[in-house]
DSSP file (Angstrom, degrees, kcal/mol; ACC not computed):
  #  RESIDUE AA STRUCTURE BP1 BP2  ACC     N-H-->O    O-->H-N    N-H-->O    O-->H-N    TCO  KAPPA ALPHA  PHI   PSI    X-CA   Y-CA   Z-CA
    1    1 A X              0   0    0      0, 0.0    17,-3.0     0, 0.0     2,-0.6   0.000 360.0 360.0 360.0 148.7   24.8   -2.2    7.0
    2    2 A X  E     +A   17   0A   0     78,-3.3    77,-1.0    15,-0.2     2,-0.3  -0.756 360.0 176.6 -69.1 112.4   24.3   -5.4    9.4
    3    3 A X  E     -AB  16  78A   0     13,-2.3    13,-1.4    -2,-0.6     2,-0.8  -0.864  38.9-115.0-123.2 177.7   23.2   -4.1   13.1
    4    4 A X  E     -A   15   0A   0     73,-1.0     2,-0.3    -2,-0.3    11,-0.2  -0.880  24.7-155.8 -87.7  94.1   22.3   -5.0   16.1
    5    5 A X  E     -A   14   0A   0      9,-1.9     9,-2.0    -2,-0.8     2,-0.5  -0.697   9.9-156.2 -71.5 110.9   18.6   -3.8   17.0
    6    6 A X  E     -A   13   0A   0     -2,-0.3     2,-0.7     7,-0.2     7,-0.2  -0.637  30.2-107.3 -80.5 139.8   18.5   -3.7   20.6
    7    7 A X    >   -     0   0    0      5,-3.5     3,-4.4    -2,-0.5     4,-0.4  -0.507  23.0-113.9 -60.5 116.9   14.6   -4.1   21.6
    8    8 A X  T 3  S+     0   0    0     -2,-0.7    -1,-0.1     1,-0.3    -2,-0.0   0.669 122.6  38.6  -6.3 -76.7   12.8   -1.0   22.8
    9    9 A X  T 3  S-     0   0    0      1,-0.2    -1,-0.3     2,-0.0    -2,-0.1   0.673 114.5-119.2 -76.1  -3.7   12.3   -2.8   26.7
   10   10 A X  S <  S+     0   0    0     -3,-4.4    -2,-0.2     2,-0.2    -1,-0.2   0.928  75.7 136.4  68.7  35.4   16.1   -4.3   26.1
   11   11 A X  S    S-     0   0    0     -4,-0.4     2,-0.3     1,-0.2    -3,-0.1   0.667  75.9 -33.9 -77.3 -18.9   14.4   -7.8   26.4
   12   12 A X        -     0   0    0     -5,-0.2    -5,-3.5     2,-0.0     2,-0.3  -0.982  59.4-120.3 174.9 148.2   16.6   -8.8   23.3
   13   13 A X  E     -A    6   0A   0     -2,-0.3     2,-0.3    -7,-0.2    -7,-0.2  -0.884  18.1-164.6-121.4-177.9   18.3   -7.8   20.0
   14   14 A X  E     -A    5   0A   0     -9,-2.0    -9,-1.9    -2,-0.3     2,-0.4  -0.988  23.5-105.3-138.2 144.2   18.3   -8.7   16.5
   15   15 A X  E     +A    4   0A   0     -2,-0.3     2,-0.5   -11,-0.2   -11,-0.2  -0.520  43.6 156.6-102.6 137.1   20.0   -8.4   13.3
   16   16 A X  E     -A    3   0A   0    -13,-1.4   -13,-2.3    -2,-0.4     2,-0.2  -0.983  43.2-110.4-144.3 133.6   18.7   -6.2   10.7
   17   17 A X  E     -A    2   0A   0     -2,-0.5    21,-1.9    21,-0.3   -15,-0.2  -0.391  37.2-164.7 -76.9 166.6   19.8   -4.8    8.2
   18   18 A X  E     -C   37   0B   0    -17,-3.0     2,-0.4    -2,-0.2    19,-0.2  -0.595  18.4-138.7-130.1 176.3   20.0   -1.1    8.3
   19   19 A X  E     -C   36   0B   0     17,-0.7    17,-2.4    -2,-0.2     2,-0.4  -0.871  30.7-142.6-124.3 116.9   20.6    2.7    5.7
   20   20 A X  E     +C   35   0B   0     -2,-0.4    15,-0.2    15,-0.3    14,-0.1  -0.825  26.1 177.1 -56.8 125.3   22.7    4.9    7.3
   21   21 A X        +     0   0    0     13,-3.3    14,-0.2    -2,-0.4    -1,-0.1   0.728  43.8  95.1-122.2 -13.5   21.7    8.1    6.9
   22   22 A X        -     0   0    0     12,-0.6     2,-0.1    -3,-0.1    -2,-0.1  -0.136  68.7-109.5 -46.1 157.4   24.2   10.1    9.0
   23   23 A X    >>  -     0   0    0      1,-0.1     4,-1.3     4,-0.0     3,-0.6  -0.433  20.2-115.0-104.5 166.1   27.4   11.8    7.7
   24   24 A X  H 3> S+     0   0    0      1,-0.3     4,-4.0     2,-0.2    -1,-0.1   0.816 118.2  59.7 -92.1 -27.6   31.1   11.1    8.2
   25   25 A X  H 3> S+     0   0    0      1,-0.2     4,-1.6     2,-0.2    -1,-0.3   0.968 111.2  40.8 -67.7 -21.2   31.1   14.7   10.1
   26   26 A X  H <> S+     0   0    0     -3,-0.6     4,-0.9     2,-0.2     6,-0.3   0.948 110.9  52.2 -86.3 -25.2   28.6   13.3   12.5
   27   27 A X  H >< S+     0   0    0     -4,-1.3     3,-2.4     2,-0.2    -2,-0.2   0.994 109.6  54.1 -55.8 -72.6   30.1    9.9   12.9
   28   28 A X  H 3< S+     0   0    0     -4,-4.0    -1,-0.2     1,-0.3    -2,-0.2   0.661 113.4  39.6 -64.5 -12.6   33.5   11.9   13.7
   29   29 A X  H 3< S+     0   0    0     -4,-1.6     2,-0.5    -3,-0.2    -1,-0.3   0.507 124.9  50.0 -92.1 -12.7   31.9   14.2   16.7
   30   30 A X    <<  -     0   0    0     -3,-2.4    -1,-0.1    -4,-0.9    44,-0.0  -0.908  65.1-143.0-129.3 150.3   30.0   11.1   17.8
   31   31 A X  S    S+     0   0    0     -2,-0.5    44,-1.3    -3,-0.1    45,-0.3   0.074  81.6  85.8-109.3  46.1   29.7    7.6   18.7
   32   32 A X  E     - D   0  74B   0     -6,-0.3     2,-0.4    42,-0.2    42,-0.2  -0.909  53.7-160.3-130.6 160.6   26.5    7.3   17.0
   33   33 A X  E     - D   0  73B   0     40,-0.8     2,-1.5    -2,-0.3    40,-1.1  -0.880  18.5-131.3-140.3 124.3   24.9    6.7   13.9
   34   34 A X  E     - D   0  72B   0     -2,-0.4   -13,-3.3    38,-0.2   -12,-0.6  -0.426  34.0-175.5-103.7 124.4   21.6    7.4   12.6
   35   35 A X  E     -CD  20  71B   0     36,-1.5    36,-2.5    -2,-1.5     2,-0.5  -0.476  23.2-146.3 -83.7 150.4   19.9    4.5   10.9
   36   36 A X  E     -CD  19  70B   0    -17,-2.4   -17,-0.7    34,-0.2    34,-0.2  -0.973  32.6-108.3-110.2 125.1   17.1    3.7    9.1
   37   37 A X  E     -C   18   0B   0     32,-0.8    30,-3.0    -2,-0.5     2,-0.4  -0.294  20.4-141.9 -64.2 145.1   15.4    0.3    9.3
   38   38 A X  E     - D   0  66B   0    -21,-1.9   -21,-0.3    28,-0.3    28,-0.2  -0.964  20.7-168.7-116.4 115.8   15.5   -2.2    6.6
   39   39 A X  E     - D   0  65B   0     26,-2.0    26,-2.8    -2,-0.4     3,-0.1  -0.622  25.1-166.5 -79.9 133.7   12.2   -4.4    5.8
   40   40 A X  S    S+     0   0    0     24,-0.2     2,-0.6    -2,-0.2     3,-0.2  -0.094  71.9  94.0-104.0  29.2   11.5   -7.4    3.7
   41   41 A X        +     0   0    0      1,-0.2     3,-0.3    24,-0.1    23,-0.1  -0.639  42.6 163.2-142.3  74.3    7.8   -7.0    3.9
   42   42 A X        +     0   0    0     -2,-0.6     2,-0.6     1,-0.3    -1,-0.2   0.790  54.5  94.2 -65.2 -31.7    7.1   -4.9    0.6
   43   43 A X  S    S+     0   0    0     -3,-0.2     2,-0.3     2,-0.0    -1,-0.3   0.625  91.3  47.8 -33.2 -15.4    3.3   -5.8    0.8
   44   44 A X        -     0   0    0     -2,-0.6     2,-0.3    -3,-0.3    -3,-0.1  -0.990  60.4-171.8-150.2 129.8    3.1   -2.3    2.7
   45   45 A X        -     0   0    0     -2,-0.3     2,-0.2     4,-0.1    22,-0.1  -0.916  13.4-178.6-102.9 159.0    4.3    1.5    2.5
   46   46 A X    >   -     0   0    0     -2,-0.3     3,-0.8     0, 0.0     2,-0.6  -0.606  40.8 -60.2-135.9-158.0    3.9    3.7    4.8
   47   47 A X  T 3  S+     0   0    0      1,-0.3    21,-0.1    -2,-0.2     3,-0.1  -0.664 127.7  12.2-111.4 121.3    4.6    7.1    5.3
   48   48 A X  T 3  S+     0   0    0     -2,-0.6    -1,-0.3     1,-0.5    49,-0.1   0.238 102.4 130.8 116.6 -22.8    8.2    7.9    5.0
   49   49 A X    <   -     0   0    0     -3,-0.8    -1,-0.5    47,-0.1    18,-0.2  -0.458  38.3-161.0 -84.9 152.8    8.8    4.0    3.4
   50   50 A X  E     -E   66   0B   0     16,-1.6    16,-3.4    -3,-0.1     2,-0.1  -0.871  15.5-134.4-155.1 127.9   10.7    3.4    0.3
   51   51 A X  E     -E   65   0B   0     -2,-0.2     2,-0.4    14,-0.2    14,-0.2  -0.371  30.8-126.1 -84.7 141.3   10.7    0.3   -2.0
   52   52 A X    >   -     0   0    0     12,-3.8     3,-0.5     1,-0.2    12,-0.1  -0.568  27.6-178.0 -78.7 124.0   14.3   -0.6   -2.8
   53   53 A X  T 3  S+     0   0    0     -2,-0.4     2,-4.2     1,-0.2     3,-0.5   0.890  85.1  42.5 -99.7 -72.2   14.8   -0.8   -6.6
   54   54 A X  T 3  S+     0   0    0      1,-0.3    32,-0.5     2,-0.1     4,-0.4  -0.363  72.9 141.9 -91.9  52.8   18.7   -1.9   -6.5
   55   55 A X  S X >S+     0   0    0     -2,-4.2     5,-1.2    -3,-0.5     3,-0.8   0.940  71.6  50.3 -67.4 -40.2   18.2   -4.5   -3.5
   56   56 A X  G > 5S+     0   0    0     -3,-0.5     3,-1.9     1,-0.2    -1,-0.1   0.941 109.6  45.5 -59.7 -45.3   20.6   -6.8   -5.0
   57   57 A X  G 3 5S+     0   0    0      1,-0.3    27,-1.5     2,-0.1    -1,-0.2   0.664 105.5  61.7 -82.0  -3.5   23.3   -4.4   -5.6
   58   58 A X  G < 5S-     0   0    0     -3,-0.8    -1,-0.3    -4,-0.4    -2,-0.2   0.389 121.1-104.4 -97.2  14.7   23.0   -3.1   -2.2
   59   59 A X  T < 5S+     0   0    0     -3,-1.9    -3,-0.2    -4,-0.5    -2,-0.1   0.431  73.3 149.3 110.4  -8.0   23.8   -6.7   -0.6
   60   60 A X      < -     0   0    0     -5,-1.2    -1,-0.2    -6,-0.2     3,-0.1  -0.421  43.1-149.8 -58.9 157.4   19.9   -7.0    0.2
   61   61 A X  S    S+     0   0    0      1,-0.1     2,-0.2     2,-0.1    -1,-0.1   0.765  80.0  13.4 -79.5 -49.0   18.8  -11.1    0.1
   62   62 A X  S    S-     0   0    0      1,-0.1    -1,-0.1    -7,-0.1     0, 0.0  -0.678 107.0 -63.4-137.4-174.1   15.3  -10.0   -1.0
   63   63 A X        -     0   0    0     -2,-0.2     2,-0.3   -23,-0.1   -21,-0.3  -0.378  64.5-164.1 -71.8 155.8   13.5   -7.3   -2.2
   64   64 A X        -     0   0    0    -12,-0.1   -12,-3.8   -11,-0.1     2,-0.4  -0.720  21.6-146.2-136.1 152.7   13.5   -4.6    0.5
   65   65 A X  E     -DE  39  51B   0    -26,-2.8   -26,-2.0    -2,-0.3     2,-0.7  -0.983  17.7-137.4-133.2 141.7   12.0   -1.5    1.8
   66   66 A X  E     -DE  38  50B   0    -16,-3.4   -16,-1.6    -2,-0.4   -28,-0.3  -0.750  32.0-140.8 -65.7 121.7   13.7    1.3    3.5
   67   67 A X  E     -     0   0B   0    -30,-3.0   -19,-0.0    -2,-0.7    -1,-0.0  -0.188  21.5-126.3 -85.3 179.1   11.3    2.3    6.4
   68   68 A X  E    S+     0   0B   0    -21,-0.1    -1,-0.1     2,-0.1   -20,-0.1   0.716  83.0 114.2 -91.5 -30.4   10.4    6.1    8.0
   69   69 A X  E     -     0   0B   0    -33,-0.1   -32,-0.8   -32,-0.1     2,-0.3  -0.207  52.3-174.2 -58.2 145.1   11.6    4.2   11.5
   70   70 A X  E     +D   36   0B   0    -34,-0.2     2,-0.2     2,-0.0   -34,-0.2  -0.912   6.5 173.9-130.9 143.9   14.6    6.2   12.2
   71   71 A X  E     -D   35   0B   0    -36,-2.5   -36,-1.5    -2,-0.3     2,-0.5  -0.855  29.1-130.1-167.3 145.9   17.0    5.3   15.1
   72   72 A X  E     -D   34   0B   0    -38,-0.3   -38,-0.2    -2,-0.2    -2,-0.0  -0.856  27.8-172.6 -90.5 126.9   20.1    6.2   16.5
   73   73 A X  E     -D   33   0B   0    -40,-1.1   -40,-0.8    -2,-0.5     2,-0.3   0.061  31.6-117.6-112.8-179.0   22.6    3.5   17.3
   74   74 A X  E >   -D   32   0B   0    -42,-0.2     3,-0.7     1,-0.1   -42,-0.2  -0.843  40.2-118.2-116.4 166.2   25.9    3.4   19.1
   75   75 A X  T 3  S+     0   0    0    -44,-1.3   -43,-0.1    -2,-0.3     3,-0.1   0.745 103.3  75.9 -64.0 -18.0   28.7    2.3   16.1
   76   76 A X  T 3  S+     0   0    0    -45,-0.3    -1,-0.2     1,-0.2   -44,-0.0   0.610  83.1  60.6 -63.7 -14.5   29.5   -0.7   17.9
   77   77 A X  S <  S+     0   0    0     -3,-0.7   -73,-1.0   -73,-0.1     2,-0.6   0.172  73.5  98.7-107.2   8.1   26.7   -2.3   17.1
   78   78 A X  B     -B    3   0A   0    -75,-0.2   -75,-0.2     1,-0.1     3,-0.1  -0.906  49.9-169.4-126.5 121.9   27.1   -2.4   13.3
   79   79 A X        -     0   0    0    -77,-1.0     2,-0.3    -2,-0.6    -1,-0.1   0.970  59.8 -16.6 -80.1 -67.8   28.5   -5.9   12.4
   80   80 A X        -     0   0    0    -78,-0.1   -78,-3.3     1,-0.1    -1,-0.3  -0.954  58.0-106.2-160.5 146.5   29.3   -5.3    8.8
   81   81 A X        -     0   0    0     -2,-0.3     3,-0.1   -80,-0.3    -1,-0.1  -0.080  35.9-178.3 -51.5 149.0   29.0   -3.2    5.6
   82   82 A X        -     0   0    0      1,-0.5     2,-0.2   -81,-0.1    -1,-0.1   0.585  48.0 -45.4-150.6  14.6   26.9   -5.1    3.2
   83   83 A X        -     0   0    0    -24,-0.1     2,-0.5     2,-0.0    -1,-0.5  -0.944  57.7-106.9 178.6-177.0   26.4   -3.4   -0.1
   84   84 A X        -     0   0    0    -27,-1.5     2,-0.2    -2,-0.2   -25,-0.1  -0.964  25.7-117.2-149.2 176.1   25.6    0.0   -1.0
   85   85 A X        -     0   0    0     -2,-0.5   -30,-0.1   -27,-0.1   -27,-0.0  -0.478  35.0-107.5 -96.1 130.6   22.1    1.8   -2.4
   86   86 A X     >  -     0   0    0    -32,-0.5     4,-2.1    -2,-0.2     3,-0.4  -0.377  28.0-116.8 -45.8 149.9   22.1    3.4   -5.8
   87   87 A X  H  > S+     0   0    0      1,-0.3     4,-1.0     2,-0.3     5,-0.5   0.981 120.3  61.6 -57.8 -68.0   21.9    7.2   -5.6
   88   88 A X  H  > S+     0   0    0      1,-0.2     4,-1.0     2,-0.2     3,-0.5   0.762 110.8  40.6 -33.3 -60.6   18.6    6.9   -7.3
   89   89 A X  H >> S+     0   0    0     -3,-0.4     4,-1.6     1,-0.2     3,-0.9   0.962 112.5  56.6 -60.6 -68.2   17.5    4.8   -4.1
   90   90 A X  H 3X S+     0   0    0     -4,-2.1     4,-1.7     2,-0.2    -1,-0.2   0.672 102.8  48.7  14.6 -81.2   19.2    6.9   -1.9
   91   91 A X  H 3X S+     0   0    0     -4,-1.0     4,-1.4    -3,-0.5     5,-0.3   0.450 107.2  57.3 -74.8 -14.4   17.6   10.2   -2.8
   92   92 A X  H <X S+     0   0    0     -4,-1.0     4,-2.6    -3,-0.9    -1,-0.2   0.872 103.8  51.7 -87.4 -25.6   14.4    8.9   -2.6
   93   93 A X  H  X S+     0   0    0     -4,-1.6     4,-0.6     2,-0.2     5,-0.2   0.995 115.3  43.5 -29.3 -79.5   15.0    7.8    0.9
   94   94 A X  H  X S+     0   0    0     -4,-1.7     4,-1.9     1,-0.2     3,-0.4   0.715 113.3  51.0 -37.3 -48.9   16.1   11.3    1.5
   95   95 A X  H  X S+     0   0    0     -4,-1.4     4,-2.2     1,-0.2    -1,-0.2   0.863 117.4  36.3 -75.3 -55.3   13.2   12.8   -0.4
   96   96 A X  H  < S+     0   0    0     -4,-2.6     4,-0.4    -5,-0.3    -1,-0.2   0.626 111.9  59.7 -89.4  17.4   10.2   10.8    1.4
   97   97 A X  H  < S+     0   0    0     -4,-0.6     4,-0.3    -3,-0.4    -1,-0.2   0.680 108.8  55.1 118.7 -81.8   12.1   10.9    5.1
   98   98 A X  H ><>S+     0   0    0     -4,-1.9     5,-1.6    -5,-0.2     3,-0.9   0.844 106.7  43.0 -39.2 -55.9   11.7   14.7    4.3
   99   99 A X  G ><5S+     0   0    0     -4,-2.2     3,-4.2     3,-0.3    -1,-0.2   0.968 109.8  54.4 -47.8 -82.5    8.6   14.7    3.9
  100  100 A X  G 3 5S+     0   0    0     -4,-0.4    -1,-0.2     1,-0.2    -2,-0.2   0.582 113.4  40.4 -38.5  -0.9    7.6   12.6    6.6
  101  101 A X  G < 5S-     0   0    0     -3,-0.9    -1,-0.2    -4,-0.3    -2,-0.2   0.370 115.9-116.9-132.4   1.1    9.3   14.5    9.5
  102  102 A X  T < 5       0   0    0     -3,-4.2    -3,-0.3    -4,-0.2    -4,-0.1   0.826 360.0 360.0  59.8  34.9    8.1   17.9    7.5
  103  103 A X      <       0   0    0     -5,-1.6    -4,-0.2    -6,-0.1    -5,-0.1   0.468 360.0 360.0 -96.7 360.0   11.5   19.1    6.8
């Protein structure tokens, strides 16, 4: 997904791409969604981070990493769909996410 990142002090936003990692049931009790930030500055993992193997076919321009930053969004603020992540990519999201939050 495309979003909006409003800035922590709400000096600004910006558009970033995003993973959604919430579920349709929580999207239908809420009018939030929780995202994971999307990076083009593979030179680095961190804890939680996951290098994208199937950037292209998820819509990415370059090669991408998923981050541990997690944030919850309102839905308005996701412009547009723009591809979607191989399972394989996916579950490693899921997998080091876990890890990183201890769950």
């Amino acid at each position: 997904m495309l979003v909006r990142f409003v800035f922590p002090d709400e000096s600004g936003e910006k558009r970033r791409p995003a993973v959604v990692l919430s579920t349709e049931d929580y999207h239908r009790s809420r009018q939030e969604v929780v995202i994971a930030a999307i990076t083009s500055n593979v030179e680095r993992l961190l804890a939680g981070d996951h290098r994208i193997v199937g950037w292209q076919e998820a819509g990415l321009l370059f090669p991408s990493v998923a981050t541990g930053v997690l944030r919850t969004i309102k839905q308005s603020l996701i412009e547009r769909r723009l591809g979607s992540l191989a399972p394989v990519d996916l579950q490693a999201i899921r997998t080091g996410l876990a890890q990183a939050l201890g769950l």
